[in-house]
C-alpha positions as CSV (number, residue, x, y, z in Angstrom):
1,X,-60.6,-39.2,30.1
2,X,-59.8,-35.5,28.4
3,X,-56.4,-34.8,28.0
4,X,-54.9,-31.9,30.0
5,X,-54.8,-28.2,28.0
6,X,-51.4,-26.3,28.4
7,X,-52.2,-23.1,30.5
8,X,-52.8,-20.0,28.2
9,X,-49.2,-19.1,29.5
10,X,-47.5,-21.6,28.4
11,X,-44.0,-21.1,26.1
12,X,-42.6,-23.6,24.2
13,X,-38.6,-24.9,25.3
14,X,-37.4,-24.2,22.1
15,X,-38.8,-20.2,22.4
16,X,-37.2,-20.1,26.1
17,X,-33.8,-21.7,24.4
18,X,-33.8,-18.7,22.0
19,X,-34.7,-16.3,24.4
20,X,-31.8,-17.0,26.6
21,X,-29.4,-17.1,23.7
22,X,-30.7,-13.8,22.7
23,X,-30.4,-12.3,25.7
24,X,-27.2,-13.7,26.9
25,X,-25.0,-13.4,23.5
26,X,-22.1,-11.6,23.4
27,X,-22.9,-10.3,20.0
28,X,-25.2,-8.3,18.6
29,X,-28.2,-9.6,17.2
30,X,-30.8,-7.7,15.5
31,X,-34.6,-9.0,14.2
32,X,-35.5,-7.8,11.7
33,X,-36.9,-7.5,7.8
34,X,-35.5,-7.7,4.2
35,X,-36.4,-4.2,3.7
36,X,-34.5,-3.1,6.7
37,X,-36.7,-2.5,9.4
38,X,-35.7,-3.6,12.8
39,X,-38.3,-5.6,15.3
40,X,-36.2,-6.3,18.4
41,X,-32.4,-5.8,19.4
42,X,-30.5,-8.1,22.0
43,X,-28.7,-5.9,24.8
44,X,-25.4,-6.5,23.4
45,X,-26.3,-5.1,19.9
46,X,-27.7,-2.3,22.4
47,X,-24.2,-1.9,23.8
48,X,-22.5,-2.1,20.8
49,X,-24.5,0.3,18.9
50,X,-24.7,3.2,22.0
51,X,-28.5,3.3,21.7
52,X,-31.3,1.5,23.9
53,X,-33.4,-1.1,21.9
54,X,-36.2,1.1,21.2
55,X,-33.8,3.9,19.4
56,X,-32.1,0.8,17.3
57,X,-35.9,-0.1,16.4
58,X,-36.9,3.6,15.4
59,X,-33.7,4.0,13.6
60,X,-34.1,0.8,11.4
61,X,-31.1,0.2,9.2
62,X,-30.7,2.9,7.6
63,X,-30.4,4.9,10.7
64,X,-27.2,2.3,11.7
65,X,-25.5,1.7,8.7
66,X,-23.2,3.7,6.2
67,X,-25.0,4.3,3.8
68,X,-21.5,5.6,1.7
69,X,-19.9,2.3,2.3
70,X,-20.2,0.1,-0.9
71,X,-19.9,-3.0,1.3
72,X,-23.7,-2.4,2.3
73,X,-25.8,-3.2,-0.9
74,X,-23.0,-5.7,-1.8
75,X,-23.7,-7.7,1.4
76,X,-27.9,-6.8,0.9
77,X,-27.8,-8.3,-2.7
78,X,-26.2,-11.4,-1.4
79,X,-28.3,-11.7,1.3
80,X,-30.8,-11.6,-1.6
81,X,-29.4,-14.1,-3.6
82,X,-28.6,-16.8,-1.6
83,X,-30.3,-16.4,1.5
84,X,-27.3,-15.8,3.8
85,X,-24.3,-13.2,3.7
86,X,-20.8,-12.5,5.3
87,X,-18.6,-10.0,5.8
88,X,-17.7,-6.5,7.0
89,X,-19.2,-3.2,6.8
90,X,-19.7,0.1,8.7
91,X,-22.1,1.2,11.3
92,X,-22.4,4.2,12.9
93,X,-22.3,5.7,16.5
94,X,-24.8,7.9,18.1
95,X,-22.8,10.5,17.3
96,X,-22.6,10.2,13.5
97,X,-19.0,8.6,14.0
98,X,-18.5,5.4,11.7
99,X,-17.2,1.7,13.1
100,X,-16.4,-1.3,11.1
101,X,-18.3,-4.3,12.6
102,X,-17.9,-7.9,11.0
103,X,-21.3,-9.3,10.7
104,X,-23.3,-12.5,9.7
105,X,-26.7,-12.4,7.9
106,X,-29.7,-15.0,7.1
107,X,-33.4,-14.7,5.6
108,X,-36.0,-17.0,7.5
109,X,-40.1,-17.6,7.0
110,X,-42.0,-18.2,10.0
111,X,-44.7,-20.6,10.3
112,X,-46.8,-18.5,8.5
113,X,-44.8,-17.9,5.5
114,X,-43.3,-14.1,6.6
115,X,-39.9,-13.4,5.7
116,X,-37.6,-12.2,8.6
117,X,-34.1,-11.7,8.6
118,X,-31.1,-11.7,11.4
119,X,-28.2,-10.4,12.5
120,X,-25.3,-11.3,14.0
121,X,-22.8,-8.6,14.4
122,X,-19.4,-8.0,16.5
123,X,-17.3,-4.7,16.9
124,X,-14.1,-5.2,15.2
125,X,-12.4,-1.7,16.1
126,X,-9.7,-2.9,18.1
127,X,-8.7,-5.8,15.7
128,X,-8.7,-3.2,12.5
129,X,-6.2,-0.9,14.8
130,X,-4.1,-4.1,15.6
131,X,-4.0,-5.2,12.2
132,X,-2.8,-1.3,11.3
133,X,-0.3,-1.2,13.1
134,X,1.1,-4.6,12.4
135,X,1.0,-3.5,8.8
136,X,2.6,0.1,9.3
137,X,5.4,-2.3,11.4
138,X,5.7,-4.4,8.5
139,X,6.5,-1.7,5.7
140,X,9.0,0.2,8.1
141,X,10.3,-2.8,8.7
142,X,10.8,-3.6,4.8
143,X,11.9,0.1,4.1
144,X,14.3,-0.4,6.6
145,X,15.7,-3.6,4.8
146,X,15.0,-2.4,1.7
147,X,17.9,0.7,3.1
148,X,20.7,-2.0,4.3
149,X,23.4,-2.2,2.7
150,X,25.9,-4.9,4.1
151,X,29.8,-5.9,3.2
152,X,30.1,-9.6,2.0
153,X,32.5,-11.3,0.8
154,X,36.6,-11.1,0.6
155,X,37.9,-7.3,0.6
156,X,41.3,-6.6,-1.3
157,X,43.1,-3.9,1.1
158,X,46.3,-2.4,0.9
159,X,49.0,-3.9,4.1
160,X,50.2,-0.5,4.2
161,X,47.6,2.2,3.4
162,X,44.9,0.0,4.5
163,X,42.6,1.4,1.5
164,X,40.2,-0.9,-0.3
165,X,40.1,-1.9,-3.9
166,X,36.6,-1.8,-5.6
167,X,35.3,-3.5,-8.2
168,X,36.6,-1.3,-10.8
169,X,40.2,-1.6,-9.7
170,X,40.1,1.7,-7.7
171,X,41.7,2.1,-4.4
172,X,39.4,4.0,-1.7
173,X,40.2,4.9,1.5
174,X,38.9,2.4,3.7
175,X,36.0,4.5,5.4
176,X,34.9,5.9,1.9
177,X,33.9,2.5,1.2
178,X,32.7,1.4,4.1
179,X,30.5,5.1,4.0
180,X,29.6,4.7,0.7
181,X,28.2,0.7,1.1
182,X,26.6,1.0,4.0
183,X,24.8,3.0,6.6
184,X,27.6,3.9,8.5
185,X,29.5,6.8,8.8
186,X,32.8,7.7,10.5
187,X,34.7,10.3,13.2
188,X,37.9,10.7,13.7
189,X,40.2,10.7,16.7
190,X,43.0,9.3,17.7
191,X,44.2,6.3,19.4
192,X,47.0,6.1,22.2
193,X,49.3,4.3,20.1
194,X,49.1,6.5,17.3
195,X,49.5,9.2,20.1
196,X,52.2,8.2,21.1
197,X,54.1,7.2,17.7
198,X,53.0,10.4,16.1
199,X,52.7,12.7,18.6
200,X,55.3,12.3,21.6
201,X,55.8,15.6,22.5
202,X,51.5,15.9,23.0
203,X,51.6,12.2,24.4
204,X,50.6,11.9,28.1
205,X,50.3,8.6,30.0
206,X,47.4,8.1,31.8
């Protein structure tokens, strides 16, 4: 008894497994060759990159990447080296406007002994803003320390005069010192007891 042929049709699980994982990441992935061509493009690496898969194919690396941005042939030589590579680097929109994407990179044979290479690739624009701003945050927030000046310890002051001895033995009026060791500055005015003790003939009760 022969043994049934598969249909001509026929795909293997492991090629439907791959295809659906293509299709369905949320990443980019990108075939394609050492040398940079591209060979197919997932429709999140579409999305990502503004272009439809056959413009990311005719474009070919060098038609995505920056080519100004020393990360590039770092990450390529890598690749090279060791057969894998990580890290970030710049793409660029249709419109010539550069992004940083964080990617993920690894060199393959096929069956037949062809080298192929892919891509894995996110769009980290909104976490390099959020990490800007927590770092412009952080240094106003350490200039602003760095600009505090506080009042510790015991203060020698006159009973009467109420000014404040330094530590060279000077006496300061109290809101020269306080002016001159810390952010604050003073007004005058005049309080209803003083009013009224200093000035009785001004003084009205309220």
């Amino acid at each position: 008894m022969s043994s049934q042929q598969p249909p001509s049709q026929y795909v293997p699980a492991s090629e439907i497994r791959f295809r659906l994982l293509f299709e369905n990441s949320m990443d980019g992935i990108l075939l394609t060759s050492p040398d940079g061509r591209i060979f197919d493009a997932n429709p999140s690496a579409c999305s990502i990159l503004g272009l439809t898969r056959e413009q990311i194919v005719a474009a070919g690396r060098e038609g995505l990447m920056d080519a100004s941005d020393p990360a590039l042939p770092r990450l390529i030589e890598e690749r090279k080296r060791t057969g894998k590579a990580h890290g970030e680097m710049t793409a660029l929109r249709p419109d010539g406007e550069p992004f940083p994407i964080e990617m993920s990179s690894v060199i393959f044979s096929d069956v037949e002994g062809n080298q192929f290479t892919c891509i894995i690739f996110r769009d980290i624009s909104r976490r390099k803003r959020a990490e800007a701003e927590r770092e412009r945050l952080f240094a106003e927030l350490t200039d602003a320390v760095a600009r505090i000046k506080t009042l510790t310890g015991l203060l020698p002051i006159c009973a009467h005069c109420k000014k404040i001895r330094d530590e060279a033995g000077n006496w300061t009026a109290i809101e020269l010192y306080v002016r001159d060791r810390t952010e604050a500055n003073f007004s005058h005015g005049i309080c209803p007891e003083c009013a009224k003790l200093f000035y009785p003939e001004h003084y009205k009760k309220t």
